[in-house]
N, C-alpha and C positions, 0 to 999 in steps of 0.2 A: 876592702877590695876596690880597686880603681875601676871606673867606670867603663874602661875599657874591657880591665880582665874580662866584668860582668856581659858584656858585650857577647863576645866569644863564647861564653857560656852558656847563655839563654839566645841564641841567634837563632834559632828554628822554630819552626808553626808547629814542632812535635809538642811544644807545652800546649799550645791552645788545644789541643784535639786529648789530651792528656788531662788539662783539665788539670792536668800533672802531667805530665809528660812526659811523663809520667806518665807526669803528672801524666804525662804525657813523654814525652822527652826527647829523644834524639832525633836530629831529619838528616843533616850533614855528617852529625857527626855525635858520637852517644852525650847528649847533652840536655838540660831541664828545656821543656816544655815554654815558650813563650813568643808572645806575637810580634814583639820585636826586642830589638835591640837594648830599647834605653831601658833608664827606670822608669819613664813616662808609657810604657807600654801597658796595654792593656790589659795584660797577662801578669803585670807586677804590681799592676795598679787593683788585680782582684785579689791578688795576694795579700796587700797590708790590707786592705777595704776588709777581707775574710780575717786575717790574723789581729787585727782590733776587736772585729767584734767579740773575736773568742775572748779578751783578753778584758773587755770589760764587764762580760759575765762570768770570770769565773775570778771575783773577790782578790782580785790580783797573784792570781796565780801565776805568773807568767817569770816571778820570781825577781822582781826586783826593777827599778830603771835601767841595770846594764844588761840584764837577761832581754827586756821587750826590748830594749836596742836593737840587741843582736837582732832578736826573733824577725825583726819589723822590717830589717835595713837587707840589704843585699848579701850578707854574710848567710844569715839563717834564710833564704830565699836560694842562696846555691845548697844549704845542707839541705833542704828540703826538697826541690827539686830534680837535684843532681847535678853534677858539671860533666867533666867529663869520666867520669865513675859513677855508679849508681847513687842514688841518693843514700846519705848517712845513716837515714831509718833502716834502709833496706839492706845494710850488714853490721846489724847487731846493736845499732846504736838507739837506745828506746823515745821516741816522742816525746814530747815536754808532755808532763801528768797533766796540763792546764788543756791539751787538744785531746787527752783519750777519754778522757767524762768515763764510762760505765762502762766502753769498750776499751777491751787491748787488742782487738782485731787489727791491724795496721791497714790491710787491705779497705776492710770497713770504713773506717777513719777515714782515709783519703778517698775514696770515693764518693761518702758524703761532705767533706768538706770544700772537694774541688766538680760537686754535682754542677754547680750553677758557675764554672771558671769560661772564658770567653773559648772561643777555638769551632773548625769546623763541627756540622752535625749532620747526621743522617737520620732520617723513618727509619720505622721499623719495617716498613714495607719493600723500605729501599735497602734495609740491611740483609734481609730477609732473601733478596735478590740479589744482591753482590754475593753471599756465601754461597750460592748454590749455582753460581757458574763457575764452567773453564775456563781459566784465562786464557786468553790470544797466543796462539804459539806452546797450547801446552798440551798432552797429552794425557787422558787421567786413567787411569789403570784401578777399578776398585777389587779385582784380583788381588793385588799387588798392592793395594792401597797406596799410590804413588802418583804424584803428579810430576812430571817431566817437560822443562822447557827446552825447547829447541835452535833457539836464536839467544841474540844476547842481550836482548831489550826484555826485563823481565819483568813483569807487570802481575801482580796479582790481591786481592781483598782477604783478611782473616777476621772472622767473627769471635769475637772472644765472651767464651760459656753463654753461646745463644739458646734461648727458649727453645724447647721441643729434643731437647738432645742432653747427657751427659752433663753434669756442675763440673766447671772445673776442666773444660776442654776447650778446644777451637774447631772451628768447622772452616772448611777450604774448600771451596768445590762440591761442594753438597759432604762430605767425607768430615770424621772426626780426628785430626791432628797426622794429616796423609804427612809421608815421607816426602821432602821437595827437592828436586835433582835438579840442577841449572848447569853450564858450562862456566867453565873457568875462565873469569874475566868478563864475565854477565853483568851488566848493568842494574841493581835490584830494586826494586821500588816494591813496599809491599805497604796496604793501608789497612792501621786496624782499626778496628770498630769492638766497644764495649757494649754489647748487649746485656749485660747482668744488671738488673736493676738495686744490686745490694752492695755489690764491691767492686774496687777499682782491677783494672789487671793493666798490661802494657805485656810488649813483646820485644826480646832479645836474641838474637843467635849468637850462643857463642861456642868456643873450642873446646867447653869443659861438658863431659857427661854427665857430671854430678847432680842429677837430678832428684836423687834421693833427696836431699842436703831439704834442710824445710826454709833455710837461706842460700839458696844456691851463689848468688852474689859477690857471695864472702870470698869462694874460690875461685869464680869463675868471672872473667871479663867478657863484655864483646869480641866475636871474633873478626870483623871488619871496623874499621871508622865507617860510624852511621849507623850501626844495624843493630842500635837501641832506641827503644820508645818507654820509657818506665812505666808510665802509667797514664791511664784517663780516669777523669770520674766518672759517677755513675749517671746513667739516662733520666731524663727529666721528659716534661710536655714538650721542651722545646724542640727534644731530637739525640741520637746518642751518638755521643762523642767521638771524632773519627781522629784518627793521628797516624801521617806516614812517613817512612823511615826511607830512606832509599843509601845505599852502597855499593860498592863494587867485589862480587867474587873472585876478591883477586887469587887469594890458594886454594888448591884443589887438596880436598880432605870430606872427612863424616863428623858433621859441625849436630849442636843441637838448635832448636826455638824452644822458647820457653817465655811462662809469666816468671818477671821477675819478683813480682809481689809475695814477701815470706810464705809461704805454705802451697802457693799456688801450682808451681811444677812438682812438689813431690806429690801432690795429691792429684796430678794426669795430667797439667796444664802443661805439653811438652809433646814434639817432635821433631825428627830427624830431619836436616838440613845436608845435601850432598852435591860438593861443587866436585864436578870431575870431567 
C-alpha cells in the first residue's frame, strides 16, 4: 500500500481515542484510528511496538517471515484497524490465533491490546459528567426517551456501557441509548468515551436495522462519511479513551447507532438515529 493510500486511511484522531479507532476509527470519514498521517505517527508507531511484542512471545506464531510482514507493515495496520470499511475482524474475518491467547472474545482482545494505544483520555469523573448532560440545543424528553436538536450544529457525548447502568448500553444525557432526532443537514459531532473496563466498543450510525446480526458490519455500512468510530481500548490509570466522529445529516431517514464490535449491538448496544 503506497504511503499515500495509507495516509487517507488513518488520517483521523478517531484511532488515537480508539485506541483502535476503533480502534477507534473514523472522524472525517469511517476510517482506523490514528494520530497522524505517516507511518512515523504515534498511532502506527504503538501499533508495531504492540504487534512485536505479541510476536516474540508467542514461539513464532505469527506464522512465518511473510505473515509478520504483512501483520507489522501497513497492510495488516489497515485490516486491523479499518480503512474505509470496518475492520477485517469485524465481518467474519478471525484474528491471527498468535493475538487471541485463551480469548476468542474480539471485543476483549482489542481492548486489552489497544488499552495503553496513544489518543485523547477522559476521568471518570469527567466521563461521569459528560453523560449525564443535555447537550446545547437539544431537548431531552425521558417520556419519550428522546433527545432532539434544534439547530444544525450538533454537538453531543456518549458513554459506552458506563458503570452504574446496563452492560452493553450507552448513556446520552443521563438516558440508556435515547432515540436522537437532528435536522437534515445537521452538522454532527458526537464524542465517545469507553467506560468498560473489560472491552473495547466504538460507535457507528448506519442505514441498516440489522441489529440482530451478532456481526452487524457484515450487512450494514455507515450511513454518512464520518459517522464511524470502530473502536477504543479499554480505560487504564491514565484516563478512558475518548474518540469523535463528526458528519453531516445530509438524508432524512430512521438511521440506527450501534457498537460495531461482534456481539455488542445484538446484545442492546444500539439506538435509533432520526434525521428529518
Amino acid at each position: 500500500m503506497k504511503r499515500t493510500r495509507l495516509a487517507a486511511v488513518i488520517g483521523s484522531a478517531a484511532f488515537t481515542a480508539a485506541g483502535l479507532g476503533a480502534i477507534a476509527a473514523c472522524g472525517s470519514t469511517p476510517q482506523a484510528p490514528a494520530a497522524s498521517s505517516t507511518h512515523s505517527s504515534s498511532a502506527y508507531s504503538y501499533y508495531r511496538s504492540m504487534m512485536g511484542r505479541l510476536d516474540s512471545g508467542s514461539s513464532g506464531m505469527m506464522g512465518g517471515t511473510a505473515s509478520r510482514g504483512w501483520m507489522m507493515g501497513a497492510t495488516g495496520y489497515r485490516w486491523m484497524m479499518g480503512g474505509l470499511a470496518a475492520p477485517a475482524w469485524m465481518q467474519g474475518h478471525a484474528l491471527p490465533g498468535f493475538m487471541t491467547g485463551s480469548s476468542r472474545d474480539p471485543g476483549k482482545i482489542m481492548g486489552t491490546l489497544f488499552a495503553n494505544a496513544p489518543g485523547p483520555r477522559v476521568s471518570p469523573a469527567q466521563a461521569a459528567r459528560l453523560g449525564s448532560q443535555i447537550p446545547a440545543g437539544a431537548t431531552a424528553s425521558r417520556a419519550q426517551h428522546t433527545i432532539t436538536f434544534s439547530g444544525t450544529n450538533v454537538r453531543l457525548t456518549v458513554l459506552a456501557s458506563p458503570p452504574g447502568g446496563r452492560d452493553e448500553t450507552f448513556r446520552i444525557a443521563g438516558m440508556t441509548n435515547p432515540a436522537i432526532v437532528v435536522k437534515a443537514g445537521a452538522h454532527v459531532s458526537i464524542e465517545v468515551i469507553n467506560a468498560d473496563p473489560g472491552t473495547s466498543h466504538g460507535l457507528v450510525v448506519t442505514a441498516s436495522g440489522a441489529t440482530a446480526s451478532w456481526m452487524p458490519m457484515m450487512t450494514a455500512s455507515p450511513a454518512f462519511t464520518g459517522s464511524a468510530l470502530w473502536f477504543l481500548g479499554n480505560p487504564t490509570s491514565a484516563g478512558m479513551h475518548a474518540g469523535t466522529l463528526t458528519f453531516t445529516a445530509s438524508t432524512p431517514g430512521t438511521y440506527r447507532y450501534l457498537c460495531p464490535v461482534p456481539g455488542h449491538a445484538q446484545k442492546g448496544m444500539t439506538g435509533t438515529f432520526i434525521v428529518r
